[in-house]
N, CA and C of each residue as an Amber inpcrd file, in Angstrom:
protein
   492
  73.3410000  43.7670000 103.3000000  72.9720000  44.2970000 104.5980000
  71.8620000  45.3250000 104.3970000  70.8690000  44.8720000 104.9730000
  70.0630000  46.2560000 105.1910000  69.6900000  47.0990000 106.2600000
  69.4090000  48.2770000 106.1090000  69.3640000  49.7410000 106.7510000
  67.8320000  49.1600000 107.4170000  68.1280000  49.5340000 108.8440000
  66.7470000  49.3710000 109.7210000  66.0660000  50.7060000 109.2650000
  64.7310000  50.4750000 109.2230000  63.8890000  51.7780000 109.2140000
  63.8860000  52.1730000 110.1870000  64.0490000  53.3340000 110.4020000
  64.1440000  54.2810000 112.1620000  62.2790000  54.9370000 112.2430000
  61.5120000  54.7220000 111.1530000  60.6960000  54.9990000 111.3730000
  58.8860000  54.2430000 111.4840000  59.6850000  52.9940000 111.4690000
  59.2580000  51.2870000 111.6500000  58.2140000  51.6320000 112.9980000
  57.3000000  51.0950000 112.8430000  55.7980000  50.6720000 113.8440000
  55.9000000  52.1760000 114.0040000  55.8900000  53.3910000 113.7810000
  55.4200000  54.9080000 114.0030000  54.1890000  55.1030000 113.2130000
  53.1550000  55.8790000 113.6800000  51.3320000  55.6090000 112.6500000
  52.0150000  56.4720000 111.7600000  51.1550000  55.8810000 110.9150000
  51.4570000  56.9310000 109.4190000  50.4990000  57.3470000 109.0990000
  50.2950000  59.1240000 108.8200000  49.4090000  59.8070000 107.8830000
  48.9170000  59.2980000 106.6730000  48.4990000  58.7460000 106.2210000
  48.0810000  58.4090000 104.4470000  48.1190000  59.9200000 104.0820000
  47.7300000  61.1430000 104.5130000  47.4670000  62.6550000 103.8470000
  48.5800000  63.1280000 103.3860000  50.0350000  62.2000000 104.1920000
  51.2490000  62.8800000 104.0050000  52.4200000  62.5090000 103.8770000
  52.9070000  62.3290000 102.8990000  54.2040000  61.9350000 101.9070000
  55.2130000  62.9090000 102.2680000  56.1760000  62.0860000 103.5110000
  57.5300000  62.9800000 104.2160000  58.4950000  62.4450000 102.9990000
  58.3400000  62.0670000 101.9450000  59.1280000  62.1710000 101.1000000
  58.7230000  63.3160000 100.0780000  58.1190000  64.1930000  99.9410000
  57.6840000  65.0380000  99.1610000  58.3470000  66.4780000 100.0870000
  59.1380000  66.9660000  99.5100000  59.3920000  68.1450000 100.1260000
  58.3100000  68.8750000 100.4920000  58.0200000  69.3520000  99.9370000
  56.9460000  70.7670000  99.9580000  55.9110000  70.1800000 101.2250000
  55.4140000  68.5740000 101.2710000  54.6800000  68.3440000 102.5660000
  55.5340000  68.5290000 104.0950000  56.8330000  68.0520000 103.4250000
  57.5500000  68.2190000 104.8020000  57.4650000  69.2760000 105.4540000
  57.6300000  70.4630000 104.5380000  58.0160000  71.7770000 105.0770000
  56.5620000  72.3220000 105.7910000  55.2140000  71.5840000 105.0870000
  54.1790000  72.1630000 105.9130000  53.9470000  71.3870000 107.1870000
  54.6620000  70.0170000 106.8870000  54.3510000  69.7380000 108.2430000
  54.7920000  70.3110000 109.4830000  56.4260000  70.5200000 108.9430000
  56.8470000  71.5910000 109.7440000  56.2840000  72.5100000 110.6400000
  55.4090000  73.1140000 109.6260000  54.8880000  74.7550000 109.7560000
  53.8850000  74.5520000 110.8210000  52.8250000  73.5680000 110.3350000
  52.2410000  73.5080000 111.4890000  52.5530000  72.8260000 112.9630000
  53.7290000  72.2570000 112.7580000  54.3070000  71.7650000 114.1090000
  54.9200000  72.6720000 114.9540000  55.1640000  73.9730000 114.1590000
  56.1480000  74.6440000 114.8220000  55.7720000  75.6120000 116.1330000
  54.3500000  76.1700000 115.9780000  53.3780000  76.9720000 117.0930000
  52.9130000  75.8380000 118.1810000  52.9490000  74.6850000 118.2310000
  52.5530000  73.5440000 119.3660000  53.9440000  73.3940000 119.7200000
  55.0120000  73.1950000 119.0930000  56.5910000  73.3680000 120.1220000
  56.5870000  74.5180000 121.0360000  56.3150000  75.6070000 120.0550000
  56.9620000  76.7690000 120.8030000  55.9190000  77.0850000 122.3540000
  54.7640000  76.4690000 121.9240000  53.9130000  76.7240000 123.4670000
  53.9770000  75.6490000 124.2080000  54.5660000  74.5970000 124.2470000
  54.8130000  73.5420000 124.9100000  56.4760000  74.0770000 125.4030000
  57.2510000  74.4150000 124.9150000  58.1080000  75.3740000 125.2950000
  58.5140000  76.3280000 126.3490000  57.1170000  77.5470000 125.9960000
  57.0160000  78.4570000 127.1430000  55.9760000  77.5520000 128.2890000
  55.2390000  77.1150000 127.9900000  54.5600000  76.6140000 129.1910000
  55.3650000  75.5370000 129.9360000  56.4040000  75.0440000 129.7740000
  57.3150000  74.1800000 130.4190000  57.9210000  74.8200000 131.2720000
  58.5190000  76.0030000 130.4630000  59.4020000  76.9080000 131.4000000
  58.8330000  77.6990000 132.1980000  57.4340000  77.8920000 132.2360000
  56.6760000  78.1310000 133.4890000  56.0100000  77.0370000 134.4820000
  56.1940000  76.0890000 133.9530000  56.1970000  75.2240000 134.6940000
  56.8510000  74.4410000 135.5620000  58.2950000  74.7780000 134.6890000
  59.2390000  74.2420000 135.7370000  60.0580000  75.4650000 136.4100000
  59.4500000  76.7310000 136.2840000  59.7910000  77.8220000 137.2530000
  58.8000000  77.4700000 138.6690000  58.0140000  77.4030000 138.8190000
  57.0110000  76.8240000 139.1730000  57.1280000  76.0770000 140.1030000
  57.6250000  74.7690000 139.9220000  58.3040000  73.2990000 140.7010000
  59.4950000  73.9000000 141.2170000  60.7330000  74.8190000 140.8030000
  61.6040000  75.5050000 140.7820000  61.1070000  76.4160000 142.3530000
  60.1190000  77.1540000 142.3110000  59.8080000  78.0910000 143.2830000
  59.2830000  76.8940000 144.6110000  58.5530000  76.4430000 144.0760000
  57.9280000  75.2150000 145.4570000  59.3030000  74.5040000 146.1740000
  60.3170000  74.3670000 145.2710000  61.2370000  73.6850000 145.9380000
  62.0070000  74.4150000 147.0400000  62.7200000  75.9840000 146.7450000
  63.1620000  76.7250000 147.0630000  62.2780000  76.8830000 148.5920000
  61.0930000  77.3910000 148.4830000  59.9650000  77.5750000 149.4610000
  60.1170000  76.6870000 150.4020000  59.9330000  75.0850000 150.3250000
  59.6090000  74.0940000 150.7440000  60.7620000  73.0000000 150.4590000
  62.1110000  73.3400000 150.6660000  63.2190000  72.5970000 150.4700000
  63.3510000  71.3450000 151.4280000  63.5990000  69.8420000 150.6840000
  63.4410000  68.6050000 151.4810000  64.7970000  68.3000000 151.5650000
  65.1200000  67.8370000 152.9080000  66.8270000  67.5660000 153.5560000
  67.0010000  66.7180000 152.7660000  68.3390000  65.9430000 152.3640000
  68.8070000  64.9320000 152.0560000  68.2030000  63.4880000 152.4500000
  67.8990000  63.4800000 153.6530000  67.4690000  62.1110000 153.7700000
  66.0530000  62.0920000 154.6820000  65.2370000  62.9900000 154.1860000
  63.9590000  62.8080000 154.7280000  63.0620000  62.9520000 153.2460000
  61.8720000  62.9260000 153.4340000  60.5400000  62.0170000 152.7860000
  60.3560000  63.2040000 151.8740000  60.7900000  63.4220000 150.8860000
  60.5020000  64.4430000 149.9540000  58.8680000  64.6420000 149.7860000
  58.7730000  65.6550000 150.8020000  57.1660000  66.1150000 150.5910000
  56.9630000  66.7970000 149.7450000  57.8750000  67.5120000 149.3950000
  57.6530000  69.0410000 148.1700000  57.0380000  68.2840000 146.9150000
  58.5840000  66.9560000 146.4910000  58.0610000  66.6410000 145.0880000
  56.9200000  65.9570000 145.3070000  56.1240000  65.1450000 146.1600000
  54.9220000  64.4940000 146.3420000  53.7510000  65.6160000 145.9650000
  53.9830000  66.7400000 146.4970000  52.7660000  67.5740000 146.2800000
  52.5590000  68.4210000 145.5130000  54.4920000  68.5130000 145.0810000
  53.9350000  69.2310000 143.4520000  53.2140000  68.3300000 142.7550000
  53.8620000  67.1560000 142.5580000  53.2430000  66.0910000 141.6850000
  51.9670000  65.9220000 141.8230000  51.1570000  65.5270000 142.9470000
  49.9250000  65.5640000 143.2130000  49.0710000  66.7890000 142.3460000
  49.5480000  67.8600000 142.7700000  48.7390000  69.1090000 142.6540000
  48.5890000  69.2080000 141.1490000  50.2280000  68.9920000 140.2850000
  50.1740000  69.1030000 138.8090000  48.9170000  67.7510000 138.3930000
  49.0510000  67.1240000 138.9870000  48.1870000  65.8550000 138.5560000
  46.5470000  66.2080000 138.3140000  46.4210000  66.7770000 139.9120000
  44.8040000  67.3360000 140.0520000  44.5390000  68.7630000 139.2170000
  45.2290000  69.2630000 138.7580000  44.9670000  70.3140000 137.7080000
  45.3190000  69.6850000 136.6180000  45.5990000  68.6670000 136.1860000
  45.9700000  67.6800000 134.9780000  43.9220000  67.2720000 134.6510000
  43.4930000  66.7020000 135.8230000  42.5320000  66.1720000 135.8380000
  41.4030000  67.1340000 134.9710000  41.1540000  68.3650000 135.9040000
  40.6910000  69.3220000 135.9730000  40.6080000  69.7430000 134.4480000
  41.5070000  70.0390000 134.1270000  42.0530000  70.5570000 132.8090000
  41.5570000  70.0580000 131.4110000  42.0560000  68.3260000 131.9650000
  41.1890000  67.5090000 130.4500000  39.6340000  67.6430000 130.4480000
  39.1720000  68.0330000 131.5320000  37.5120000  67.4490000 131.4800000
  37.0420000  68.8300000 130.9510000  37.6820000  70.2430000 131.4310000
  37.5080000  71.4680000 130.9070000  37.3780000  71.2360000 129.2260000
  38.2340000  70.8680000 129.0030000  39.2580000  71.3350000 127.1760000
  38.6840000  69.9390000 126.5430000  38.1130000  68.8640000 127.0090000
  37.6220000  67.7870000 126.4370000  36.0030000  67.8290000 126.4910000
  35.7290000  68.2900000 127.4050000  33.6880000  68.1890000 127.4130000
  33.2250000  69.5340000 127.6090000  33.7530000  70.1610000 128.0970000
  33.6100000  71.8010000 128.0370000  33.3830000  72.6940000 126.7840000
  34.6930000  73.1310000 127.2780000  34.8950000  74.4870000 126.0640000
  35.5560000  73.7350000 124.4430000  35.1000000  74.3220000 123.6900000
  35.5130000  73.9200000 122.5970000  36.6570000  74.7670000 122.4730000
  38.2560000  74.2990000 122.6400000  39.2650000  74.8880000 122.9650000
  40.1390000  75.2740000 121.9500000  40.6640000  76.4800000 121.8520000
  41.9860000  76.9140000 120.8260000  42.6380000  75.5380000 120.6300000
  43.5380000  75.0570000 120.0100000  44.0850000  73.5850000 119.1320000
  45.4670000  73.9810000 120.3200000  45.7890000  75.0180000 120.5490000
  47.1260000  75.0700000 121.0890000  46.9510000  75.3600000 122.8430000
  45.8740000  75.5140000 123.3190000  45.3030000  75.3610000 124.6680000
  46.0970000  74.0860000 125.6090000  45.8310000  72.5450000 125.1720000
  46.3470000  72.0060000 125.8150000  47.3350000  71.3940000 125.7000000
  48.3090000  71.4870000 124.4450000  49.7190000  71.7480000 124.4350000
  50.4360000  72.6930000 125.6660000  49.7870000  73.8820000 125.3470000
  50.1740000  74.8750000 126.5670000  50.0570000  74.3150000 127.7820000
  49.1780000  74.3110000 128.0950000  48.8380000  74.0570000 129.3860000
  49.1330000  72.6990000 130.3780000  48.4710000  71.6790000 129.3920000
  48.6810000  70.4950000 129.4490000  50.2460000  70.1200000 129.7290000
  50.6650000  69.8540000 128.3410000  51.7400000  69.1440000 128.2670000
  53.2570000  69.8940000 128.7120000  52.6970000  71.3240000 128.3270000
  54.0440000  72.8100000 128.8490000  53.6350000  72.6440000 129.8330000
  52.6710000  73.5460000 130.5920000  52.7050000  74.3220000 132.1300000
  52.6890000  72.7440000 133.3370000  51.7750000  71.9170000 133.0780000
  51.7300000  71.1250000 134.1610000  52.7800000  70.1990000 133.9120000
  52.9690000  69.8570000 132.5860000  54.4910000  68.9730000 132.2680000
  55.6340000  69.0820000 132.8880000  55.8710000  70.5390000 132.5290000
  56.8690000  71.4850000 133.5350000  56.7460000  71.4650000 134.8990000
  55.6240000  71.4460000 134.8190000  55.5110000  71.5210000 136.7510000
  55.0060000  70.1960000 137.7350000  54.9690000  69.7460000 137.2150000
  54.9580000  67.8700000 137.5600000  55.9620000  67.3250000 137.3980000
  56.8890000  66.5010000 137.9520000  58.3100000  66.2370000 138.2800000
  58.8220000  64.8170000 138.3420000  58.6970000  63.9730000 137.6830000
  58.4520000  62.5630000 137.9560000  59.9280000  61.7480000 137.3660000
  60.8070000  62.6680000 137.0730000  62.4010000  62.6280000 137.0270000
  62.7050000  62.3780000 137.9640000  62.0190000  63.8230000 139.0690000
  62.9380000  63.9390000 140.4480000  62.6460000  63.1630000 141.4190000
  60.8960000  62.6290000 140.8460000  60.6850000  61.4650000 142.0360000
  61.5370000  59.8820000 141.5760000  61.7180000  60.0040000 140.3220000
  62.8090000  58.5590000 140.2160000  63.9400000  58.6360000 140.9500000
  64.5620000  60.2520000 140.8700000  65.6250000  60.3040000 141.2430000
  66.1160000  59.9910000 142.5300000  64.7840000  60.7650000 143.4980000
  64.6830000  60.8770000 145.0720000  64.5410000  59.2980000 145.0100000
  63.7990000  58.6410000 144.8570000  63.7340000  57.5370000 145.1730000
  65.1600000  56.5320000 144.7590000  65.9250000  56.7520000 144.0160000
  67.3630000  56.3390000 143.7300000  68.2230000  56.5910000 144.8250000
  68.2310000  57.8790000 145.5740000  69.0190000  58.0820000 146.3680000
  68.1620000  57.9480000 147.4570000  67.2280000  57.6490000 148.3460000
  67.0430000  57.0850000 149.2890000  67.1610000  55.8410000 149.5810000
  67.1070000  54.8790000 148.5820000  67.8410000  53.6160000 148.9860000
  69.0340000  53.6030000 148.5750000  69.8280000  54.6560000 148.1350000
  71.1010000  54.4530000 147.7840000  71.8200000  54.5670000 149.1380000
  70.8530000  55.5080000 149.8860000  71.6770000  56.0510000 151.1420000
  71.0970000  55.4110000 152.2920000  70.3770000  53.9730000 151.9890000
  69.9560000  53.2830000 153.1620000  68.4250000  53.8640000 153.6570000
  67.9260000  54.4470000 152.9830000  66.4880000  54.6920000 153.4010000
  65.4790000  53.8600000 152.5650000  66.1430000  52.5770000 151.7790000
  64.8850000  51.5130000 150.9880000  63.3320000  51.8060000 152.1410000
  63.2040000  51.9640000 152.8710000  61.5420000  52.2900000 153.2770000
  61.2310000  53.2820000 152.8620000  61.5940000  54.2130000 153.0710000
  61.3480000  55.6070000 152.9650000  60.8020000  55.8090000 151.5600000
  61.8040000  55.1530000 150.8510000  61.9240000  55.2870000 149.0270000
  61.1190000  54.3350000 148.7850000  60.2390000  53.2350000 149.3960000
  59.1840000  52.4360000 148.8670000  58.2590000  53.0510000 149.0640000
  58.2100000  53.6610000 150.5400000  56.6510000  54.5400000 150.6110000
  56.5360000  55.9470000 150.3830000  57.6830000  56.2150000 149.4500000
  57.7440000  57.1430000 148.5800000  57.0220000  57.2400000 147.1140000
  57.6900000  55.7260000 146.8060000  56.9680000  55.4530000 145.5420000
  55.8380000  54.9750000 145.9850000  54.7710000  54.4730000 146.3830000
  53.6800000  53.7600000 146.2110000  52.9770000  55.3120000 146.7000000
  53.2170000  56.3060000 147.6050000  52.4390000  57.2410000 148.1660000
  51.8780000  58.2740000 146.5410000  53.0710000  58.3970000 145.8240000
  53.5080000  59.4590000 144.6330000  52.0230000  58.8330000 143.5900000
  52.5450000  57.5350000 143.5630000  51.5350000  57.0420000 142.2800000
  50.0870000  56.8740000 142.7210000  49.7620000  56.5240000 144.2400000
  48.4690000  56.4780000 144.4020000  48.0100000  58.2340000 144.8070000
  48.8220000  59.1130000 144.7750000  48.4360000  60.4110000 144.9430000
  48.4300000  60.7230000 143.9290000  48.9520000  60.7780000 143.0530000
  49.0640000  61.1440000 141.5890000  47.4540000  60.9770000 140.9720000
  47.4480000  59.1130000 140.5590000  46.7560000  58.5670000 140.3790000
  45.0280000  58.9700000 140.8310000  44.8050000  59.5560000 141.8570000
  44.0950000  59.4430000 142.8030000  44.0720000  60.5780000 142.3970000
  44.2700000  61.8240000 142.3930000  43.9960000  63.3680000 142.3290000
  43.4510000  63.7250000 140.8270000  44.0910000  62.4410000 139.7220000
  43.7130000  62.8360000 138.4450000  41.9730000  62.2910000 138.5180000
  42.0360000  61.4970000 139.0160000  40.5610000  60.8630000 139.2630000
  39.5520000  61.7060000 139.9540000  39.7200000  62.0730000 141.2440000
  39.1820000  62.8860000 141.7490000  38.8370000  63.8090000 141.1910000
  39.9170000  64.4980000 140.9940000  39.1760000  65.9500000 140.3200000
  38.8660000  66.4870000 139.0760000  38.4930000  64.8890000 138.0680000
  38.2480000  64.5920000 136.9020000  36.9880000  64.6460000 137.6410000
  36.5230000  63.5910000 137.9850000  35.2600000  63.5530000 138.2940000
  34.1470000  64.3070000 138.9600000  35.1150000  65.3090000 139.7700000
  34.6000000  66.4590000 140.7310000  34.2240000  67.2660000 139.6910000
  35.4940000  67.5960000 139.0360000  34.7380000  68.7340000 137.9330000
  33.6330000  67.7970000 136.7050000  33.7260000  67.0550000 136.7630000
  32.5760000  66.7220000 136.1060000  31.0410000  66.8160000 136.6490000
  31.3760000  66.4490000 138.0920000  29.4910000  67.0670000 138.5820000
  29.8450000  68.2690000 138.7310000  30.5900000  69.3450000 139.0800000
  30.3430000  70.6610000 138.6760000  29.7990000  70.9450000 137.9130000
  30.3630000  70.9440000 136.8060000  30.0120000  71.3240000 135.4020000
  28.5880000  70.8010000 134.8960000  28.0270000  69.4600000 135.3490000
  26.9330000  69.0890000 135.2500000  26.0030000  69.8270000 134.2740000
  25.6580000  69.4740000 132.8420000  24.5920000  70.5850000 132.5950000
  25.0650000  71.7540000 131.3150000  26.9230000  71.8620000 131.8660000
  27.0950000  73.0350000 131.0530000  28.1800000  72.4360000 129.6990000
  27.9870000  71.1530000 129.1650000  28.7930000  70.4550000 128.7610000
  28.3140000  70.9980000 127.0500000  29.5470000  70.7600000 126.3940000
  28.8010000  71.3620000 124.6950000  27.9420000  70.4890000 124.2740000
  27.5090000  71.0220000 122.9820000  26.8320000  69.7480000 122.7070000
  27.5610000  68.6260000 121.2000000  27.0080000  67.8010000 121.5100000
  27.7330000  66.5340000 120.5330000  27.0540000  66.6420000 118.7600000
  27.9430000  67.0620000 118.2130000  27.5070000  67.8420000 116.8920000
  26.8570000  66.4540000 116.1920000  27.2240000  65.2970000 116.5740000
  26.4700000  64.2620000 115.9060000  25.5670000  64.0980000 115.9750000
């Protein structure tokens, strides 16, 4: 009988032999400052989604606007964000961990829109919960685009330059 590899079709470093202690432990090391800010920026992020909800609380069986527009909004500062930290500024390494994947991760909600959408057709609102889902993903969708591209003619001009 043989033991499945649990670490089967995952890319592999050639630089780094996780059978060599001493690499492990650096891989560690440097993994450990991109957790911890993906971490705090989560938990401000989902304080965040946390406060919008409270503010802007959706009844049981009406059209969850809150999570639509957190989602949206995390999306369009999603947009915003990559075109900054990707053609912009030449960014700290731990910038869009933070920001990115913590603060808007955290604060973009796409659990609660599975969820909402579970219990609106659970509870007989299948419309509601279809044009729930199709509204979420083309707003989503649609805001990362937009304001990818918006901030890109902004910025027009002030982009780094390509060291090649």
């Amino acid at each position: 009988m043989t033991i499945p590899d649990r670490h089967a079709g995952e890319p592999i470093d050639p630089d780094v032999d996780l059978s060599v202690p001493a690499q492990r432990r650096e891989t560690a090391r440097e993994q450990a400052p991109v957790i911890a800010v993906v971490a705090a920026g989560g938990a401000l992020g989902a304080t965040a989604r946390y406060g919008a909800g409270l503010l802007w609380p959706t009844a049981a069986d009406a059209f969850p606007w809150t999570t639509l527009a957190v989602n949206a909004v995390g999306c369009a500062l999603i947009g915003v964000l990559m075109v900054l930290v990707s053609e912009v500024w030449t960014a700290h390494r731990l910038v869009r961990p933070f920001l990115g994947t913590g603060v808007l991760g955290g604060f973009t909600t796409f659990s609660t829109y599975a969820a909402d959408i579970a219990r609106l057709v659970r509870d007989g609102h299948a419309g509601t919960g279809l044009a729930y889902l199709a509204a979420t993903v083309l707003a989503a969708l649609g805001a990362v685009w937009c304001t990818a591209a918006l901030t890109r003619r902004l910025i027009a001009g002030t982009r780094r330059e390509d060291p090649r």
